[in-house]
Steps between C-alpha positions, in 0.01 A plus 500: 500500500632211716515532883710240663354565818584274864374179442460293848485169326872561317648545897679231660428591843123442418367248695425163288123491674381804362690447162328186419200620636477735256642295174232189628197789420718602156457156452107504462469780372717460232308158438193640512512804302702321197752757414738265416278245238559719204902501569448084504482516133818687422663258791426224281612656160812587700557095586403391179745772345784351720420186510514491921325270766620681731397846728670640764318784641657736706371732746227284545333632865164270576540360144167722420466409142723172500201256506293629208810560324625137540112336466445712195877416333415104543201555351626628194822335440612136397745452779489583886650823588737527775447830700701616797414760731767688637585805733699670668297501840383154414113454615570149592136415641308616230772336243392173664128590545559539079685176436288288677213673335599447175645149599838580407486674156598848702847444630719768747809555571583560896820699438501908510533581103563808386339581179838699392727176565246166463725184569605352201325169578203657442451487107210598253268772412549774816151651591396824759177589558360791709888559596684709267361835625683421839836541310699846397583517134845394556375179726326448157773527339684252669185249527516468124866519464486180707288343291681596178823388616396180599266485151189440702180614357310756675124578553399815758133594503394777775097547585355815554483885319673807626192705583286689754205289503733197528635640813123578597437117412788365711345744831128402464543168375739333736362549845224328397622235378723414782201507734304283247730256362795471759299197673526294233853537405687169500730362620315658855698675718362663830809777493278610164198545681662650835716773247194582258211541783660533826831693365436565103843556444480281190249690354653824557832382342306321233312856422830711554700235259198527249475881465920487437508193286259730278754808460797230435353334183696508229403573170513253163736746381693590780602108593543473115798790504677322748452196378684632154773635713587158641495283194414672155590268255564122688085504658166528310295749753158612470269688748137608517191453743222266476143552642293295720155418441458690809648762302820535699806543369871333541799632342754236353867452365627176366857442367606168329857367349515707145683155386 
């Protein structure tokens, strides 16, 4: 059963200093534990399918994932991939911290997007990762009707298992690695030390935000029934999870041009 619970993250009242507090530590983590690697490979077959350059990725937050995605893509492909990160609450710091990283293969956008009406200047293969969980089933809906109307290819992939002992992860797992790793976040912030140690309200939203994000996911079939409601016959959609060699999980839908 899904629980679209309060989600402090999805508010627009929430201040942007605890926000990106809290997507800069999704950021490592996501790097570090790998959860995205295995959904690399169907990234590729999705480009390759298509024929695209081109990634837009919406919903984007620290751009966790982006930098493994992008250095692992350019490994394996003949051309350089463009990739965009996008959001709607755009995380402009660590969007630059990323570029300049990368030295300029990881692009942004500075404009609020909206993952349910991208700009049509934005073209190529439209990507989501750890976001579609924040969304109702008709924001879904809408999400991929976007993308179908405007014949974009589509690639979601969501981390993470709907279980007890996840939610038992999330509580014993995350207080300690804010209070191990937040020193060493880049790019350095002081408000990130004064709101994890002095004031943890990063933590504490991070944690609250985890243990929801948990009863949101979607599953492969669910996203795939709604994805057949908004284009049947004029998209190719698939969905299924992939494993980690961590042995965690991520839950994926992908939807390209049937012509």
């Amino acid at each position: 059963m899904r629980l679209h619970l309060f989600e402090l993250e999805d508010q627009p009242w929430f201040p942007d200093v605890i926000r990106n507090g809290g997507t800069d530590y999704l950021r490592y983590l996501l790097i570090a534990t790998e959860v995205y690697k295995p959904c690399i490979i169907l990234l590729n077959e999705t480009l390759k399918q298509t024929g695209e350059t081109r990634i837009v990725d919406l919903c984007s937050g620290g751009g966790g994932y982006a930098e493994q995605v992008c250095n692992e893509l350019n490994k394996n492909t003949s051309g350089n991939i463009s990739f965009t990160l996008t959001d709607k609450f755009p995380n402009i710091e660590a969007f630059r911290h990323l570029k300049n990283k990368t030295n300029g293969e990881l692009r942004f956008d500075t404009r609020s997007v909206d993952a349910a009406s991208v700009p049509t200047d934005l073209k190529g293969i439209r990507t989501m990762f750890s976001a579609v969980h924040h969304f109702q089933p008709e924001q879904v809906r809408s999400i991929l009707q976007d993308a179908v109307d405007n014949n974009a290819p589509i690639a979601i992939f969501d981390g993470g298992d709907k279980s007890f002992f996840a939610i038992l992860g999330v509580l014993i797992f995350h207080p300690i690695a804010f209070l191990l790793f937040t020193p060493f976040f880049k790019p350095f912030k002081f408000s990130r030390l004064f709101f994890t140690y002095i004031i943890p309200l990063i933590p504490l939203y991070t944690i609250w935000d985890g243990c929801v994000s948990i009863m949101r996911l979607y599953k492969p079939k669910d996203l795939l029934k709604i994805a057949k409601e908004v284009s049947p016959a004029t998209y190719k959609w698939k969905a299924g999870k992939t494993k980690s060699k961590f042995g965690l999980h991520a839950t994926y839908l992908i939807g390209v041009p049937a012509g």
